[in-house]
Structure formats: C-alpha cells, structure tokens
LUMNUZA-171464 format. One record per residue (C-alpha): chain; residue number from 1; residue in one letter; x, y, z. Coordinates in pm, whole numbers. Layout:
REM residues N
PT unit pos code      x      y      z
PT    A NUM    A      X      Y      Z
...
***
This chain:
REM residues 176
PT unit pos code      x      y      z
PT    A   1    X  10309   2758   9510
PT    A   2    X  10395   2431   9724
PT    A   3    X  10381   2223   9435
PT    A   4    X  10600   2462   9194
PT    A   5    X  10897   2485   9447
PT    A   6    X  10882   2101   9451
PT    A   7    X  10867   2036   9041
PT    A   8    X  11163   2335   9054
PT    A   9    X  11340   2111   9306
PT    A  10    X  11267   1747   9123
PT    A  11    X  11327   1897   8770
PT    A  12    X  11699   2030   8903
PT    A  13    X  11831   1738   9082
PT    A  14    X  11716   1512   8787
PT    A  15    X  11932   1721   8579
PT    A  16    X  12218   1737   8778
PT    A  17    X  12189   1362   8754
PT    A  18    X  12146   1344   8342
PT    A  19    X  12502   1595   8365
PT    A  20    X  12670   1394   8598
PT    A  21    X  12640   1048   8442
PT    A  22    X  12741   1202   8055
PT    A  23    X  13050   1344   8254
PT    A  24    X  13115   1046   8417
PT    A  25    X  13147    850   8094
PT    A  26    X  13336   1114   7904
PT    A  27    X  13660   1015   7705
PT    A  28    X  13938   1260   7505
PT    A  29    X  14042   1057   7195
PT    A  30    X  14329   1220   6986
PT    A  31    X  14457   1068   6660
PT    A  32    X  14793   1061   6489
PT    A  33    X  14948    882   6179
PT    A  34    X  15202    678   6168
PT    A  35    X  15440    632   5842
PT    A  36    X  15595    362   5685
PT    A  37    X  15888    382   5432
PT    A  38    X  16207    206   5317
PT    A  39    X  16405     85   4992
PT    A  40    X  16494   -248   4946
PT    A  41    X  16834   -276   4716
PT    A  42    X  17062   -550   4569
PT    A  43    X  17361   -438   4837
PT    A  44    X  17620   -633   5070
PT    A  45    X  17521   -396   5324
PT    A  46    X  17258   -134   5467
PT    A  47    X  17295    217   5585
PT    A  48    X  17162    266   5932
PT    A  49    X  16834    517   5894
PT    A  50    X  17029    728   6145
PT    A  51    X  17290    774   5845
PT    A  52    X  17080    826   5564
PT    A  53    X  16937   1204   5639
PT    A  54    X  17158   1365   5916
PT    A  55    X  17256   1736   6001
PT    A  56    X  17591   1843   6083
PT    A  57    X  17549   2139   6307
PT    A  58    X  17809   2377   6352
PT    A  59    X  17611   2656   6635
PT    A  60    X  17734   2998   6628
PT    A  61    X  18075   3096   6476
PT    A  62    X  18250   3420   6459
PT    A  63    X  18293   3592   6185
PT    A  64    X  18675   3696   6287
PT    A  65    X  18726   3365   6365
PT    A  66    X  18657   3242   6003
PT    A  67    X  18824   3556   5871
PT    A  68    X  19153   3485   5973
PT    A  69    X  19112   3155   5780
PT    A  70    X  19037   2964   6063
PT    A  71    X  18849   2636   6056
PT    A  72    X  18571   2489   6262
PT    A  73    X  18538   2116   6266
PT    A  74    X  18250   1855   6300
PT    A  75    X  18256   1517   6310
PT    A  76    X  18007   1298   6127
PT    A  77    X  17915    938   6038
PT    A  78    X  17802    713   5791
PT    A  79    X  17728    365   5933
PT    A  80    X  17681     52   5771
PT    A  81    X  17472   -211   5896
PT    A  82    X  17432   -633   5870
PT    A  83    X  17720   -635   5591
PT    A  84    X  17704   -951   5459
PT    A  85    X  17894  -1096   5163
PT    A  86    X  17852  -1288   4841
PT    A  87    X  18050  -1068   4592
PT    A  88    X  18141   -743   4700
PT    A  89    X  18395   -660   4956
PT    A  90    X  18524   -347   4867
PT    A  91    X  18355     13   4826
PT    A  92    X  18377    352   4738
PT    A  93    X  18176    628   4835
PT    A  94    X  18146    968   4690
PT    A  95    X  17970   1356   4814
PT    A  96    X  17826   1565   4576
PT    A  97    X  17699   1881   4595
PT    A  98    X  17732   2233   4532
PT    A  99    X  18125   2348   4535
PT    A 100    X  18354   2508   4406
PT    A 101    X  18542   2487   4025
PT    A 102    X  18862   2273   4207
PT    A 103    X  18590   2056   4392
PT    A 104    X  18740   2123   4704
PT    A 105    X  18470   2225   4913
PT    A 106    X  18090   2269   4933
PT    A 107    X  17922   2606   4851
PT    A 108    X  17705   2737   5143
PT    A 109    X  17410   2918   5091
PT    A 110    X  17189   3178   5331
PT    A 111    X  17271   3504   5409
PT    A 112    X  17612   3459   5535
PT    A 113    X  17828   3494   5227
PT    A 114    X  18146   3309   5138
PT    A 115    X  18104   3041   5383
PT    A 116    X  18186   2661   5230
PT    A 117    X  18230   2318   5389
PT    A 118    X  18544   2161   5332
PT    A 119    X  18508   1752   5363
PT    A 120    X  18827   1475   5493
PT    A 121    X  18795   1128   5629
PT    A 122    X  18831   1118   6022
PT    A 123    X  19236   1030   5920
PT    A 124    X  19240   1419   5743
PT    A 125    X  19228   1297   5362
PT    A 126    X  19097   1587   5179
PT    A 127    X  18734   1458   4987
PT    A 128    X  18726   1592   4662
PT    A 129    X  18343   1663   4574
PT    A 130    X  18208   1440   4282
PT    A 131    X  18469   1236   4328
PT    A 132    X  18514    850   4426
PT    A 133    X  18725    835   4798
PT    A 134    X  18967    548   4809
PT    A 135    X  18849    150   4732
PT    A 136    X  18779     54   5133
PT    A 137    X  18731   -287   5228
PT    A 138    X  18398   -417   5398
PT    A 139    X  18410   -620   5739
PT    A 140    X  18110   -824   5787
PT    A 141    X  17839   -657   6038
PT    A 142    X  17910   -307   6099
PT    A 143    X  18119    -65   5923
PT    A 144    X  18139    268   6095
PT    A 145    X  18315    571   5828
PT    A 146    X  18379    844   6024
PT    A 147    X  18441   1226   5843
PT    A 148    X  18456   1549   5925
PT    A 149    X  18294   1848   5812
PT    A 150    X  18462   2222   5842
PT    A 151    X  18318   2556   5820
PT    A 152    X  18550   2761   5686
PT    A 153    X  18601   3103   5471
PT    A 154    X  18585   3042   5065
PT    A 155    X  18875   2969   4891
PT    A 156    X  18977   3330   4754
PT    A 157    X  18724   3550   4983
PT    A 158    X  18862   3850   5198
PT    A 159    X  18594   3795   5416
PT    A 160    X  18266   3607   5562
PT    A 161    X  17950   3822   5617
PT    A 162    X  17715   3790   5932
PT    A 163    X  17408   3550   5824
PT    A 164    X  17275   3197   5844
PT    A 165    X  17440   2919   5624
PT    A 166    X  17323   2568   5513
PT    A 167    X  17419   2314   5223
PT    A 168    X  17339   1978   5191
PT    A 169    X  17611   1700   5027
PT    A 170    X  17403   1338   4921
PT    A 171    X  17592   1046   4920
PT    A 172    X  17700    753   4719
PT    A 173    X  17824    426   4765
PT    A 174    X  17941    192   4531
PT    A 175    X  18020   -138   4610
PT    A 176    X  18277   -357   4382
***
C-alpha cells in the first residue's frame, strides 16, 4: 500500500512537470495577408489612392426636407499628386454614371425612390454627367479639385420615399 501511494505521488508530480514545461513554451501565431496593387500610366500626374475609391456620405436626411426641394451638400476631393511636366499642362475631367436624360444629375438607387445627386465644382459650376468640365491648368506637385455632391429630390418627382440610397459616379481625366 506504502509503495502505491508513493508511485501515485511520483507519477503526479512528474506530470505536472511534463504540463508545465509544454505551457511554458506555448506561443499563439495568427496569420494575415497582405495585398499589393497599383497601375502604372503614361500621365503628368498621379491621383492620390485616397482619391481613387472614396464615399461621399450624406447620414440621415429627411424626407420633408428633400420634399420641399431642398438640397443637402457634401464636399469631396480629387487630389493630384507629384505633377510633373513634359507635355501636358492642361486637363479635363469628366463623371459618368447613371442620370438623368438632361445629364444633370446622378440616378440613386435603393429603396428610397427619386433621390439623385446633383454634381458642381467647389466654385458652384453645375457638372454635366458624361461631359468634359472646363480645360484646367496643372501646377507642378499637388493639385487639389474640390466638388460637391448634393442629395436632392429628382428633377420632376412630387416626392422622395423613406429608404436607403447609393450611386456611384467613376471618373476621368484627360490630360492635353
């Protein structure tokens, strides 16, 4: 009996010893990916990644608000970067999207209806979609184009339903 409370005593601290040191020596390791992308082009100038996929978000509106043909604005940017010159010096740029027969504004989709995004430059030019802006003239290192983006009721609706709304505009600039 004598000798089976001792092997019951050896046998557990050894144990404890065996679970102790794999503890002891125990480490998490998590993984991840990291992705690489980017376009290399023949241009003067580059648009900051910060420029090139951005959201315009306009939170909560009301729906009386836009009914009595109100407007809500939001400013956005499109930033060029390390302009540098050989040729070009001028540029155009021009939105496309979904809008409406007189290009004057984007079509929103979701499940708020007759909800559309009316475009101007940060000086209030009206931006007709599909449609070139104004020749602008580069300055070497950064150009900053500022524009604004407004939520507003479509052009002949009575009304704006209750919903969600999004729409997306890409784009282009041309440089002469």
């Amino acid at each position: 009996m004598k000798k089976n409370k001792i092997f019951i005593i050896m046998t557990t601290i050894a144990s404890m010893g065996v679970f102790n040191v794999g503890n002891a020596n125990t480490t998490a390791i998590e993984s991840g990916t990291v992705n690489f992308q980017g376009v290399v082009t023949n241009s003067p100038c580059n648009i900051a990644h910060d420029s090139i996929d951005q959201t315009v978000k306009f939170g909560h509106i009301g729906k009386a608000y836009l009914d009595s043909g109100n407007e809500y604005a939001q400013e956005f940017k499109i930033k060029l970067e390390q302009c540098a010159f050989n040729q070009s010096k001028n540029f155009t740029i021009q939105f496309r999207g979904l809008s409406d027969t007189s290009r004057s504004e984007l079509k929103m989709i979701g499940t708020a209806k007759n909800v559309a995004v009316k475009l101007t430059t940060d000086e209030g030019k009206a931006i007709s979609i599909g449609t070139n802006i104004d020749s602008m003239e580069l300055k070497k290192g950064t150009n900053i184009l500022g524009f604004i983006a407004y939520a507003k009721k479509e052009e002949g609706a009575t009304e704006v339903s209750e919903g969600d709304f999004q729409g997306k505009a890409l784009f282009d600039i041309t440089y002469n």
